[in-house]
Every structure is written in C-alpha cells, then in structure tokens.
BALUMPA-386918 format. One record per residue (C-alpha): residue number from 0; x, y, z; chain. Coordinates in steps of 0.25 Angstrom, whole numbers, plus 5000, padded with zeros to 4 digits. Example, Ala and Ser with C-alpha at 12.3 -4.5 7.8 and 13.67 -1.06 7.14 Angstrom:
residues 2
(site 0,(5049,4982,5031),A)
(site 1,(5055,4996,5029),A)
END
This chain:
residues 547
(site 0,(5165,5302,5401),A)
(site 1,(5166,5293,5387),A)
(site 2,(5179,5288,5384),A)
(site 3,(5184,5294,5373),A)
(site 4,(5188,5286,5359),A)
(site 5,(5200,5291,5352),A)
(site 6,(5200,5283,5341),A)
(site 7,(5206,5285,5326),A)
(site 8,(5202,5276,5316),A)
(site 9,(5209,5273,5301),A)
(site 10,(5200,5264,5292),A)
(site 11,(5207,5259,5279),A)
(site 12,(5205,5248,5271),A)
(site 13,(5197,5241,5280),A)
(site 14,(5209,5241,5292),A)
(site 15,(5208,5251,5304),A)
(site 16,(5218,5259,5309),A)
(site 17,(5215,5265,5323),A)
(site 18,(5224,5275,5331),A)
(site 19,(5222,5287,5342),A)
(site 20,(5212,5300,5336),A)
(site 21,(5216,5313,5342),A)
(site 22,(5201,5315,5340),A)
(site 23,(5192,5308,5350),A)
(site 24,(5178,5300,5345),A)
(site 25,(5188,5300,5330),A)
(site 26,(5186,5287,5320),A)
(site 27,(5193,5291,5304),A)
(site 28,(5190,5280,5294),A)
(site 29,(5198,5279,5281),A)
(site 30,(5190,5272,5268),A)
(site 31,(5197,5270,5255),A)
(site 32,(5191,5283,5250),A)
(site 33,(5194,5294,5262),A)
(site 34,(5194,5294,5276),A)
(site 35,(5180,5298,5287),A)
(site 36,(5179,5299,5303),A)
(site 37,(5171,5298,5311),A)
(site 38,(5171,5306,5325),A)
(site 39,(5162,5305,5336),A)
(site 40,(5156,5320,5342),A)
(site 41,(5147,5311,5352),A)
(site 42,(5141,5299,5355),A)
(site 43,(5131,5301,5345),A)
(site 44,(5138,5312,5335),A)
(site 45,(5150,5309,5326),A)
(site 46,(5156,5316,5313),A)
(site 47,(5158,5308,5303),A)
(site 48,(5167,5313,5292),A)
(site 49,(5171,5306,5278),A)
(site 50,(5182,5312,5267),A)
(site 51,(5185,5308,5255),A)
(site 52,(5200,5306,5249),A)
(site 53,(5209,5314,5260),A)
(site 54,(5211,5314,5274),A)
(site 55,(5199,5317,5284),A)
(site 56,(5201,5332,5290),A)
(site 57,(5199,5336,5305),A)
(site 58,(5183,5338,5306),A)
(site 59,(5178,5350,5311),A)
(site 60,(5180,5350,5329),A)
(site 61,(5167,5345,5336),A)
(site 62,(5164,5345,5349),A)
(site 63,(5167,5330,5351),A)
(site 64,(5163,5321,5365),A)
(site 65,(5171,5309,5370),A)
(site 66,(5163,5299,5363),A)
(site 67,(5166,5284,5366),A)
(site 68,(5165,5277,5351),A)
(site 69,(5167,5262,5351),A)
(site 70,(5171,5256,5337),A)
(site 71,(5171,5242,5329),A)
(site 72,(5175,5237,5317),A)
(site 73,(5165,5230,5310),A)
(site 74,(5173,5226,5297),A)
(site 75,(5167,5236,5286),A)
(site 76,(5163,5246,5296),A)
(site 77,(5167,5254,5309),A)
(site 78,(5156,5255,5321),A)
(site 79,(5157,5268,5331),A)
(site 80,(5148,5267,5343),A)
(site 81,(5145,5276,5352),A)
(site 82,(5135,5277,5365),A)
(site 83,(5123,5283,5354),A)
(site 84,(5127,5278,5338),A)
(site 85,(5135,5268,5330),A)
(site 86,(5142,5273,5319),A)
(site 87,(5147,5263,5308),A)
(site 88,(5157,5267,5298),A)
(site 89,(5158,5260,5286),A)
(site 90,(5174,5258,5283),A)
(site 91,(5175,5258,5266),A)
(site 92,(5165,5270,5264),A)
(site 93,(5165,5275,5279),A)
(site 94,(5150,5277,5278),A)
(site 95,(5142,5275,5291),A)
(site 96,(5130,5272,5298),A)
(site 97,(5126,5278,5312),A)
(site 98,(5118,5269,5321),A)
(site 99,(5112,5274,5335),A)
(site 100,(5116,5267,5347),A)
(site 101,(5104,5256,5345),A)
(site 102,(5107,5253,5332),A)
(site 103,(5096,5262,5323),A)
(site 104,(5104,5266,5311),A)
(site 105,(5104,5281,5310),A)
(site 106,(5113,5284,5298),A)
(site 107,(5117,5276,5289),A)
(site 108,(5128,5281,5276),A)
(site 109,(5124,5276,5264),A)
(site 110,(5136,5282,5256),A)
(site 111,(5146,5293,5256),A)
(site 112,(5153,5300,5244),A)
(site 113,(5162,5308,5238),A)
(site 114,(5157,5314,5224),A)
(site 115,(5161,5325,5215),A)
(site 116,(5157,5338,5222),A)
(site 117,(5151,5331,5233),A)
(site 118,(5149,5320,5244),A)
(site 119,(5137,5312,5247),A)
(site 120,(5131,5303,5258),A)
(site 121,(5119,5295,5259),A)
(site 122,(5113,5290,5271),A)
(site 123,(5102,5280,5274),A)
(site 124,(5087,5288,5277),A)
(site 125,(5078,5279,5285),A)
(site 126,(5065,5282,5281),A)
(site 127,(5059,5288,5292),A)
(site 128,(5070,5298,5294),A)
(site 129,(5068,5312,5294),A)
(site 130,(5078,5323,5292),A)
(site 131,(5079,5338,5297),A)
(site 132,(5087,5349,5297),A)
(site 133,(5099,5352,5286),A)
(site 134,(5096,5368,5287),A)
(site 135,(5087,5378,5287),A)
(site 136,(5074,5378,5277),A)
(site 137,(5060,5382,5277),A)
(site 138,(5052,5370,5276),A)
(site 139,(5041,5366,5284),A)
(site 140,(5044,5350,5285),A)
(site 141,(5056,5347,5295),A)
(site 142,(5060,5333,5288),A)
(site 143,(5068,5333,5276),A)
(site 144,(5066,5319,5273),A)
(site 145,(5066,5317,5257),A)
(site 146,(5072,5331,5254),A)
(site 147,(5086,5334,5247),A)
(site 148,(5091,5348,5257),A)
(site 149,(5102,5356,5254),A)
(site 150,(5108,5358,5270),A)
(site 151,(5111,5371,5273),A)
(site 152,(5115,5365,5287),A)
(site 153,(5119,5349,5283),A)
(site 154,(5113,5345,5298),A)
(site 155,(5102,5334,5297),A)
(site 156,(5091,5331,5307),A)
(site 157,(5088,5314,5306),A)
(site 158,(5074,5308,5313),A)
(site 159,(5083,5296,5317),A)
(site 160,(5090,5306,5327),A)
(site 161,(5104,5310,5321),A)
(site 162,(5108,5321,5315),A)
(site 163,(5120,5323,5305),A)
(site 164,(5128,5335,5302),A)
(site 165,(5138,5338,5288),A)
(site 166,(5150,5348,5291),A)
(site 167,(5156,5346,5278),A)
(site 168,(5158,5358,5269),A)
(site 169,(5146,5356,5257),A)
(site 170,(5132,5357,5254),A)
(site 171,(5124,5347,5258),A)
(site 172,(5112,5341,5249),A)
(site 173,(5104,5332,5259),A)
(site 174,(5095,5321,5251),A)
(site 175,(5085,5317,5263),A)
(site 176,(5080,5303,5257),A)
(site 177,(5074,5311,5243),A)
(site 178,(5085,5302,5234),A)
(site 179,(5081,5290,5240),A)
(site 180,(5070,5287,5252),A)
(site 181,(5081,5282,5261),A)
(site 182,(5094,5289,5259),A)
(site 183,(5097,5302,5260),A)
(site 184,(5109,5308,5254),A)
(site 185,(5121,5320,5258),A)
(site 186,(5126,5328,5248),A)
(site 187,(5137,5335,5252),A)
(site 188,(5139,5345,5239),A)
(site 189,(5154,5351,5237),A)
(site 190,(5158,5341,5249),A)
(site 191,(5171,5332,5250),A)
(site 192,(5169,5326,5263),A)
(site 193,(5159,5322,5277),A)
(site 194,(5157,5330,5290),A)
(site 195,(5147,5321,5295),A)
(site 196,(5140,5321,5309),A)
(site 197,(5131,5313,5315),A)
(site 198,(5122,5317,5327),A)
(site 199,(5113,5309,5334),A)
(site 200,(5104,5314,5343),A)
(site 201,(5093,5305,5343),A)
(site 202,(5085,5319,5344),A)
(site 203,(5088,5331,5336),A)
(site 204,(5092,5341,5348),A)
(site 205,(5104,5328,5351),A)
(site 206,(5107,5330,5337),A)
(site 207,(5108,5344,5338),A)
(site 208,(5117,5343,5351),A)
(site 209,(5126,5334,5343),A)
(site 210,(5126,5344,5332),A)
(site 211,(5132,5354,5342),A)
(site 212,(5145,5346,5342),A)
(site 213,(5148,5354,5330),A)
(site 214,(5147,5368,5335),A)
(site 215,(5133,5370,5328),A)
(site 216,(5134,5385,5328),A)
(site 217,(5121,5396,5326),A)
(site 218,(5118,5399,5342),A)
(site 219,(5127,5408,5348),A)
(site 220,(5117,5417,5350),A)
(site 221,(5116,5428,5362),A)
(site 222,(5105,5436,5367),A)
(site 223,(5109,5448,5359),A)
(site 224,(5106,5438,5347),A)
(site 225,(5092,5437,5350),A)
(site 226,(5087,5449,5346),A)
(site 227,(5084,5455,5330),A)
(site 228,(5099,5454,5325),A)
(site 229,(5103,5460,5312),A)
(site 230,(5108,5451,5299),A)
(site 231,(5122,5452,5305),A)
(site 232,(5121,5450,5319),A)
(site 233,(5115,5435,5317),A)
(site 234,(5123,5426,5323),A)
(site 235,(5133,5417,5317),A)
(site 236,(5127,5401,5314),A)
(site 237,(5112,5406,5316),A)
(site 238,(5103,5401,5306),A)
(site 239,(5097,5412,5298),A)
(site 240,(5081,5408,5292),A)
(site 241,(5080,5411,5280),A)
(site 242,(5074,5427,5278),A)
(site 243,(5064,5428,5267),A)
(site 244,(5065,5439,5257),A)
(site 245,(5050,5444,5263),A)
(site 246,(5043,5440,5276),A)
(site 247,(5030,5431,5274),A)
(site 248,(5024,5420,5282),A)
(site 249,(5030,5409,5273),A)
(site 250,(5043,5413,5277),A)
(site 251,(5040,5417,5292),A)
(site 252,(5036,5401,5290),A)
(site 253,(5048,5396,5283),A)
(site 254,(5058,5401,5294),A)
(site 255,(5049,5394,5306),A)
(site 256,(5052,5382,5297),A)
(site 257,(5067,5386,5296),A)
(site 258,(5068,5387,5310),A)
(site 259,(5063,5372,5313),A)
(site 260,(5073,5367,5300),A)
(site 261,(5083,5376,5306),A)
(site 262,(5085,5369,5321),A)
(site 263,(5084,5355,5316),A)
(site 264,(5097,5359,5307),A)
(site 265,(5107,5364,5320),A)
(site 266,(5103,5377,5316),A)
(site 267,(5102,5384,5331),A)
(site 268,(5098,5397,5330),A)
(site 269,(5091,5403,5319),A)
(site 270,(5089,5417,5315),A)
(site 271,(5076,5424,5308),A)
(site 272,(5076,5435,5298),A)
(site 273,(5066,5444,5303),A)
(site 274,(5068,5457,5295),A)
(site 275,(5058,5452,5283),A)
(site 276,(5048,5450,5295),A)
(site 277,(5050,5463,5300),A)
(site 278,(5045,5471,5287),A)
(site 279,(5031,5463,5287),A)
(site 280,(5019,5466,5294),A)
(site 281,(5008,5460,5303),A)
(site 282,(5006,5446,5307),A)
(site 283,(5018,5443,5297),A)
(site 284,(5027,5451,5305),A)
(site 285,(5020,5447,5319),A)
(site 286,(5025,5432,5317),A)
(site 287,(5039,5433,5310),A)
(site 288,(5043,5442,5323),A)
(site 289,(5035,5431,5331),A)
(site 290,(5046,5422,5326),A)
(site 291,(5057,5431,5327),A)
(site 292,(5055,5432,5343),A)
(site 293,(5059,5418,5345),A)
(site 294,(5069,5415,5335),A)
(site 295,(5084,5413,5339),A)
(site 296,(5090,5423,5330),A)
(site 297,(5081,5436,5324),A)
(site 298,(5089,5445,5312),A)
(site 299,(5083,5455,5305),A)
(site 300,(5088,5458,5288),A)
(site 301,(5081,5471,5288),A)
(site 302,(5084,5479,5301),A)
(site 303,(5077,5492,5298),A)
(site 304,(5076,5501,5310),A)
(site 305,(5060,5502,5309),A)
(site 306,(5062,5485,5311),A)
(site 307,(5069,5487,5323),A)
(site 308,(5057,5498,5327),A)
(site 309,(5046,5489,5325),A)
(site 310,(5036,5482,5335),A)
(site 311,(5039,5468,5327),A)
(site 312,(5055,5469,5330),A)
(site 313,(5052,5472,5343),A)
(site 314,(5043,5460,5347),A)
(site 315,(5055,5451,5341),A)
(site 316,(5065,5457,5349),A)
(site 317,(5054,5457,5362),A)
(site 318,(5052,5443,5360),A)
(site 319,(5067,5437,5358),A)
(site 320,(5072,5447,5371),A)
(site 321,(5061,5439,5378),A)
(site 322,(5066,5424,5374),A)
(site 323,(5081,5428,5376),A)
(site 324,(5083,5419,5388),A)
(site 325,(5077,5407,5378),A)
(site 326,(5085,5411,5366),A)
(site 327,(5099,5412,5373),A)
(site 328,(5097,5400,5382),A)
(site 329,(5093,5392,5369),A)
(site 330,(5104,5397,5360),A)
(site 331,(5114,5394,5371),A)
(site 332,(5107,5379,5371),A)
(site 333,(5109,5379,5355),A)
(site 334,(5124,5382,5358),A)
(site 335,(5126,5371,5367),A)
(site 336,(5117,5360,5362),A)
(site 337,(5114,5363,5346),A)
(site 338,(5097,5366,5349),A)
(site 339,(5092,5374,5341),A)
(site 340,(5086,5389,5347),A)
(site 341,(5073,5385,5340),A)
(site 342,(5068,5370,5339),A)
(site 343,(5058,5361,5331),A)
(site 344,(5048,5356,5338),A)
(site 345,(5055,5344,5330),A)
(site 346,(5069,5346,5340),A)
(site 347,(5061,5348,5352),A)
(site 348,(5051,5336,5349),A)
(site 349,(5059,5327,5341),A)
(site 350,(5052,5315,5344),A)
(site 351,(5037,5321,5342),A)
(site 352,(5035,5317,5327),A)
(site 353,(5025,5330,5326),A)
(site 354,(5035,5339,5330),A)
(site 355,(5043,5337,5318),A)
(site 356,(5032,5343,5310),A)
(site 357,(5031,5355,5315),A)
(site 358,(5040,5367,5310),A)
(site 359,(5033,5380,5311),A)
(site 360,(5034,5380,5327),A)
(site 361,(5047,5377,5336),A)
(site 362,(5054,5379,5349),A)
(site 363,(5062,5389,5356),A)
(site 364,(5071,5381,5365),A)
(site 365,(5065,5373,5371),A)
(site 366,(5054,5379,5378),A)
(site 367,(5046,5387,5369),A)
(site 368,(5037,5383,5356),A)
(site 369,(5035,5393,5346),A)
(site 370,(5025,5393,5334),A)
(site 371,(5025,5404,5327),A)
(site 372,(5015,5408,5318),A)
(site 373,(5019,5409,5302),A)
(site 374,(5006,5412,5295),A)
(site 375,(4995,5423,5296),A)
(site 376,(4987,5416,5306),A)
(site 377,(4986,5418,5320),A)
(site 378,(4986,5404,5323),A)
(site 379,(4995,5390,5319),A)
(site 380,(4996,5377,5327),A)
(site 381,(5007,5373,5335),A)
(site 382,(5012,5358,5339),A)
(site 383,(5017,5357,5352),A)
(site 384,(5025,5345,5356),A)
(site 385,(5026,5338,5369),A)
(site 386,(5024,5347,5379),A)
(site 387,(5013,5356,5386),A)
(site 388,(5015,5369,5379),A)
(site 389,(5011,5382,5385),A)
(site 390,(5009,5395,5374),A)
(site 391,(5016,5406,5379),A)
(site 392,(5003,5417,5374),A)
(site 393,(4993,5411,5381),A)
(site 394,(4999,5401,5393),A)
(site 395,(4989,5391,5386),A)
(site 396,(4993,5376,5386),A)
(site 397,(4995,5365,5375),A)
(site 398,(4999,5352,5378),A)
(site 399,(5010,5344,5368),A)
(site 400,(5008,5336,5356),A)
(site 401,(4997,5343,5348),A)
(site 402,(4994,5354,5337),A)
(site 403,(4989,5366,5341),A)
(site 404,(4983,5379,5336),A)
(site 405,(4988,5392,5342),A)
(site 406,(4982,5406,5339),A)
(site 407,(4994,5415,5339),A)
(site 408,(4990,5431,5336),A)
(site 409,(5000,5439,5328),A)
(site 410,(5008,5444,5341),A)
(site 411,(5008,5428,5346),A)
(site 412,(5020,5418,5344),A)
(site 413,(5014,5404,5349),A)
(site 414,(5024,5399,5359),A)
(site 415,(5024,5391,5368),A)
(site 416,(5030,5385,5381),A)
(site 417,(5034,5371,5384),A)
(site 418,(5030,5366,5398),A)
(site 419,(5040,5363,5407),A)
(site 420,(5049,5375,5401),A)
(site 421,(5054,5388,5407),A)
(site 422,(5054,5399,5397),A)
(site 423,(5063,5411,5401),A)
(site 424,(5059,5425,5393),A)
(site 425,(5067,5438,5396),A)
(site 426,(5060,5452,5401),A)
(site 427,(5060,5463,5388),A)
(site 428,(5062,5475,5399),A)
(site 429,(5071,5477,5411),A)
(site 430,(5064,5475,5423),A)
(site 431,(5056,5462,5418),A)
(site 432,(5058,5448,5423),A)
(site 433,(5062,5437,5414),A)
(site 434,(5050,5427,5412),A)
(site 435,(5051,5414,5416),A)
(site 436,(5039,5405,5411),A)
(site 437,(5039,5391,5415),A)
(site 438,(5029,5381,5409),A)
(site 439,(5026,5369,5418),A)
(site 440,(5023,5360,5423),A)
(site 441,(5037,5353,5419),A)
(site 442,(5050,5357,5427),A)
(site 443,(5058,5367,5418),A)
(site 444,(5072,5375,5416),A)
(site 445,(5077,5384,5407),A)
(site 446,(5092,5388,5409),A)
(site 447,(5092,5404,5403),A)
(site 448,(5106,5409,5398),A)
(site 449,(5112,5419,5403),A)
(site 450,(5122,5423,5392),A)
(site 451,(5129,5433,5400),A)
(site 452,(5132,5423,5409),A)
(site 453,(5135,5410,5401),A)
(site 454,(5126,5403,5411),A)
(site 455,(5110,5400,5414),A)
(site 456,(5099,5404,5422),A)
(site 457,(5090,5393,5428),A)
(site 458,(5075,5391,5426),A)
(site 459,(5070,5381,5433),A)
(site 460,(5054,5377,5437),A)
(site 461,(5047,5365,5443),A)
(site 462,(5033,5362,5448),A)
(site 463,(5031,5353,5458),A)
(site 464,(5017,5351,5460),A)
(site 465,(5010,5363,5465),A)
(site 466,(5024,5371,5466),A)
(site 467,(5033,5378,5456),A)
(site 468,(5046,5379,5457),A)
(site 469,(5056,5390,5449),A)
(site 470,(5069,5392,5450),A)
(site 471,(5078,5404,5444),A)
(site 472,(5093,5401,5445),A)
(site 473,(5096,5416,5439),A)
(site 474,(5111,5421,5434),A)
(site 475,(5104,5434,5433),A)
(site 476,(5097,5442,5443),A)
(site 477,(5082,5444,5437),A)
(site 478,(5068,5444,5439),A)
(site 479,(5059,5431,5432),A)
(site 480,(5046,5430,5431),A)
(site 481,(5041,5415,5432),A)
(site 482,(5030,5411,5424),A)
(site 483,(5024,5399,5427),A)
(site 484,(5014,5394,5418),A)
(site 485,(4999,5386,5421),A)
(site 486,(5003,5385,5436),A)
(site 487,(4989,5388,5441),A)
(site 488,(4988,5396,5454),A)
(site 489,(4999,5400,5462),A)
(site 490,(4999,5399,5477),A)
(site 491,(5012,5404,5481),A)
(site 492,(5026,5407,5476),A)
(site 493,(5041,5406,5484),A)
(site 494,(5053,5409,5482),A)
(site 495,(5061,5397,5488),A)
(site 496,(5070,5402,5499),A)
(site 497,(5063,5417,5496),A)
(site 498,(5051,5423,5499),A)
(site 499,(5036,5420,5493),A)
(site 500,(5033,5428,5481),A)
(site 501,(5021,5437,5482),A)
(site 502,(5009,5435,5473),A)
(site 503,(5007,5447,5463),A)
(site 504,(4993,5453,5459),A)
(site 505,(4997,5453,5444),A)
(site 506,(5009,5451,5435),A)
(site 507,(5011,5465,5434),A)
(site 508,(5013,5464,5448),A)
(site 509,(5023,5453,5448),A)
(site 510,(5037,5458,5454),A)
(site 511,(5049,5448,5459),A)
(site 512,(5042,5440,5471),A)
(site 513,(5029,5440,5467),A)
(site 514,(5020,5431,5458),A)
(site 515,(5008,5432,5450),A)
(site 516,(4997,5421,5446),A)
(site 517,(4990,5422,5431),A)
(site 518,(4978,5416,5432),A)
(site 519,(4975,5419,5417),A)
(site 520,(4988,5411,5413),A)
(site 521,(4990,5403,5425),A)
(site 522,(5004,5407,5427),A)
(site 523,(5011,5411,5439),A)
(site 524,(5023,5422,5438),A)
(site 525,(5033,5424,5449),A)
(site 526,(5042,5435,5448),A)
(site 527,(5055,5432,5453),A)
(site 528,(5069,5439,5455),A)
(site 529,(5081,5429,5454),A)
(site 530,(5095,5434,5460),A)
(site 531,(5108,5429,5451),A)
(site 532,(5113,5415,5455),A)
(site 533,(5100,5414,5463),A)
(site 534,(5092,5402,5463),A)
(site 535,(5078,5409,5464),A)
(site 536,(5068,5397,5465),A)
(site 537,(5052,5399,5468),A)
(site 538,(5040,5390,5470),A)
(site 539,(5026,5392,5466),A)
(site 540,(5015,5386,5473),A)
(site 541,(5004,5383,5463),A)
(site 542,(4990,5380,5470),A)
(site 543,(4988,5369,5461),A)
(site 544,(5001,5359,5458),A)
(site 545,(5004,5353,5444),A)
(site 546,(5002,5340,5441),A)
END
C-alpha cells in the first residue's frame, strides 16, 4: 500500500510554513493576492484550486487514493512529484506547469486572472495538439483545434494524453489557439475563482477513469430503462441530443455526430428523441429507428397511442430487449470506470490516427461496431480498425485497417463483430435460449450482469487448435445457444464431465444436448442447458484446427 503524505503547506512572502493537513495528498499556497491548493486524487489526477482576496473553501468531496507526493523547494517555485507527473507551482502568482514522469511538458499556465465579471487563464498549445470534447454538438470534425467553444460541459480531451476538468460555478468560453497559434485561453464568464482538475491518462479511457473520481453522473440506468421512455421517465444525468423541430436525414446525421462529441465529453449515456422520427415515412423512418435500437437511452416527445401500435416502434423495442444483456453490463461499466455506453472509434482506437476521422460510425461496448446509415442510399463505407471484423447480416469477413463499402437494404443496420469477443443477445419470447455468439479465433469473455443479483454471469471461449472450449458460469438456470462463427466442420461436441451432445438435422431441430453445423454460414450452434451456480463447460471438436 503507498504511504500516505499528510502534508499542509503555507506559502507567504517567499517563507513556508508546514504543519499536519487533516486531508491527505493536501498542499495550500498563499500569494500576496489570495490563497490556491493543490490536492492529489491520484498518482496522475490532482485538483488544483486558486481564490482571489478570501480564504480557500472546502472543495467539493472526491474520491481520493493514498498517493505518496515527494516535494522540493526550488526557490521561486514548489515541485510535487508523483510515480506518473511533476507538478511545479510558481510561488508569487501560483501558476503552474505539469510535466509527465519523463519530463514532456504537458501543461504549462501562462497566466491566471481576476477581471471584472470574470476570470481567465491562458495555457501554452503546442502546435500539434488537438482538443476534444467540451459538450455536445453537431459537427462532423472531432478536433477543436482553432475554434473559440462556448462549454456546455467544461471537460477537455488533450492529443498529449491529459484531460482537464472546471467545477467552478460560470460559463466557460474556451479560445482553442484562434487568438493566437500557440496559446489557448479560459474564460470563466461570472466566475470568482478555479476548480481545476488535471487528469492524465495517457489514453482517453485513463482519462475518463480519472474523471470518475468526481462522481460523473448520467449511467444509473436499469433494464426497465432501455426500452421507449416518455420525456419524464429519462433518467437523471443522461445526455439528451438535441431533437429537431422536423425529422430529416441532416439531422438524423447531426445526432450520430452528437453521439461521437458526446463520449469524448464524460457524457456516459446519451438519449435520442425518437418521436419526430416516428411521424415520417419510408427509408427515413426505417434508419432513424435502425439507430434507436442501439442507443443507450430512447424517449419519445409525441407518445400518441397509434406510435406505440406501429411496426416501426415495435422493431425499436425488439431490438433494445435483444441487446439488454450488452446495455446493462455496459452501463454498470460506465458506473464503475467513467466509459461511455457508446465509443468513438477515436476512444477505442486512440492511437490509430484514421480513427479519429471518423464520426458517423462508433462502438457499442466494446464488442460491436455500428454504422448506421444517415442518407437515402442503401450503401455507405465503413473504416474498421485493427481487428478481423465479422458483419453480423451476412457472417462475411473484413480484416482491419481499411475503408470499406457495405450495402445495407432499408431493414439493415451494418454491424459488426469484433473477433475474439463474445456477444450475448437475450431471446424476445419465453421458451427461447439466450444467443451467445463468439467470434474467434481469439480467447474471449464477457461477464453479463445480472441486475437482480448485483453479480455476473461468466462467458468464457478458447480454441486450442482443432477444439473449442466454452464455458457457462450461470447465476441463472437458462438455456444458451453457442454460436460459433467460421469454424469449419464439426466432428464432435461434449460436455466435459457430461454426456456428448447429439448432432441435429437442422436448426429448427436444435434442443438442449444437441448441435447443429451451418454449412452456408460455417457456424456451429450448440444448445446447452446451464444449472445456477453450475460451471457448464463444452468442447467442440472441429475437423480442421485453427491456426
């Protein structure tokens, strides 16, 4: 365990005064002009916090580690050093510069200031840094390099791999490096002080994790949350798109765009409007619902009785019943580690450069791309990262790193699966197995939440040359259906310490103990009943084994 520093500091007039803090990780500053603190969330997250004229007052609570924080005087400055940044404060102004642990400046303040009305900080802007996030907007471009952004949410997204946070009451005017190529400037409109936090990840999904020290809120969603809500059953915290006045492909567009801006601003779970939707026609209609099926949160503004009748609300609701077990285990994960429900490609990928362009397409989880289609035409390209990438409408196969062009016809969302990832998706009548689809040829897990239990069922697979190994661990007593994707004929199929399951004649055939061969999809199902708290594990004997 780190030892932890209980440390108060009192700067004035270039002496330092140093007693016990009854706050751990806890460094106060005092310049001619106010007092700042700095305190230490983690090893690589700090609040830094700068009033003007008073006292400082106690910050909002964080959820704090034991962080141990070495310190030197160097004369004009303080330096704070942990296991992943150095942190030096300037002791007349109390600006400050944050360094990684190898020495690559980070941040760097320029100045910070009290006007009338206001309070405003400049910061150095390297110029290959890129910014992202500060809210929710329509546009197509993710970098905000050289705009000025009014923040709905003041949470910033750096290229250099930190993240930074403003909890002060105010509104936030952000100049990106427009004023000038190498600064960028925070306006804090009607503010009198700094809540400052400093995240670093290096990837964004660290950043977002550190951002969770600060109870982001927006996830605590349940399965009765993920079907067609009313206006007034949205959850509290969830991040409402914007809803245009009429439907039309422009703004079907602008909320996929939304989406993507959305995730990289700590929003976790956003919700769409699909009323407007609801009251168009044709492929229009067709798409906008498309999307609603894999959104976390779907409300409605006009909940007419003949909406709630028609074929188009129904297919919504199908579709969201059939990826509960993905929406509830992912919204728990955005409760416990600050990831958004739907990723950029940009989050997932951070370090593929291509990825970042791409804002019409994103993940859901971490198993499942979706590309939905915005436009009249029944086609659109897709990037796929790195990765082999099955598409779940045809079993077809793409390998990573390249644009392709997918045909999708009106009733077709493009999605597609991730190999070495198990995607769990729940029967829509009684008597139906859960569908357990597992691409390989990677090992893969998915832990599903069981919300009436507070704990997980276990999915585990893992080929070993010509065998497959699957393994239920089941908090529920159910029936699954495996289905294991481009295996190739099957030979044989056994339970381990159980009996060997019979071969089927067809899927309609297929029944706990049996199994079943595709030759047209070359995909083997297996029907399996697994007792609770049973550890039901089966190999599959393929004739020919995986490389």
């Amino acid at each position: 365990m780190r030892r932890l520093a209980f440390v108060f500091c009192l700067l004035a007039a270039g002496e330092a005064a140093w007693s016990a803090s009854d706050r751990a990780n806890l460094f106060s500053f005092r310049a001619p002009d106010g007092w700042g603190e700095v305190e230490w969330i983690s090893g690589s997250s700090f609040r830094w916090t700068r009033v003007w004229g008073r006292a400082l007052e106690k910050g909002r609570p964080i959820k704090a580690e034991p962080v141990e924080v070495s310190r030197k005087d160097l004369g004009d400055r303080w330096e704070f050093t942990s296991n992943y940044l150095v942190v030096e404060v300037e002791k007349s102004g109390l600006k400050f510069r944050v360094m990684s642990a190898e020495g690559k400046v980070l941040a760097e303040m320029l100045t910070v200031r009290q006007e009338p009305g206001a309070v405003v900080l400049e910061f150095g802007a390297e110029k290959s840094e890129r910014y992202y996030g500060l809210g929710v907007r329509a546009a197509a471009e993710l970098n905000l390099r050289g705009q000025v952004v009014r923040a709905g949410k003041p949470f910033l997204v750096s290229s250099l791999g930190y993240g930074e946070y403003y909890g002060a009451p105010g509104n936030y005017v952000f100049d990106l490096a427009q004023g000038q190529a190498e600064r960028r400037q925070v306006r804090i409109e009607g503010g009198d002080r700094v809540e400052y936090y400093f995240h670093y990840g290096p990837s964004p999904k660290e950043v977002l994790e550190e951002q969770m020290a600060l109870g982001t809120p927006g996830a605590d969603l349940k399965a009765a949350d993920f079907g067609i809500l009313e206006a007034a059953a949205v959850p509290a915290g969830v991040g409402k798109l914007a809803a245009p006045g009429e439907a039309s492909w422009t703004s079907l567009r602008d909320s996929i765009h939304s989406l993507m801006h959305a995730g990289l601003s700590a929003v976790l779970a956003s919700a769409l409007d699909l009323g407007p939707y609801l009251g168009a026609e044709g492929a229009l209609l067709e798409r906008a619902t498309q999307l609603g099926g894999v959104m976390p949160v779907v409300w409605v503004s006009r909940p007419g009785g003949a909406v709630r009748e028609g074929a188009a609300y129904r297919r919504v609701l199908e579709m969201r019943k059939r990826l509960t077990p993905l929406l509830v285990t992912y919204a728990q994960e955005a409760r416990e580690r600050g990831f958004p429900m739907v990723r950029p490609l940009a989050l997932q990928f951070a370090a593929d450069r291509e990825a970042w362009k791409w804002t019409d397409e994103f993940l859901l989880g971490d198993e499942l791309l979706i590309a939905p289609v915005y436009t009249p035409e029944n086609r659109r390209e897709v990037y796929l990262p790195r990765g082999i990438w099955t598409d779940l409408r045809s079993n077809r196969v793409y390998q990573s790193r390249q644009t392709v062009q997918v045909e999708a016809a009106p009733e077709e969302l493009p999605m597609l699966a991730k190999n070495g990832s198990i995607v769990p998706l729940a029967p829509l009548g009684a008597g139906e197995p859960w569908a357990l689809h597992y691409f390989p040829k990677l090992g893969a897990e998915f832990f599903v939440l069981e919300e009436d239990l507070g704990d997980y069922t276990l999915l585990h697979a893992a080929p070993a040359l010509e065998v497959v190994r699957l393994e239920i661990e089941s908090l529920k007593d159910r029936d699954y259906e495996w289905v294991v994707h481009h295996t190739g004929p099957c030979r044989k199929v056994a339970q381990v310490d159980g009996p060997e399951y019979r071969e089927a004649g067809s899927l309609k055939e297929l029944k706990p103990g049996r199994w079943f061969y595709d030759r047209e999809r070359n995909n083997v199902h297996i029907r399996a009943r697994a007792g609770a708290n049973q550890d039901h594990i089966i190999n599959v004997w393929l004739e020919v084994a995986w490389n």
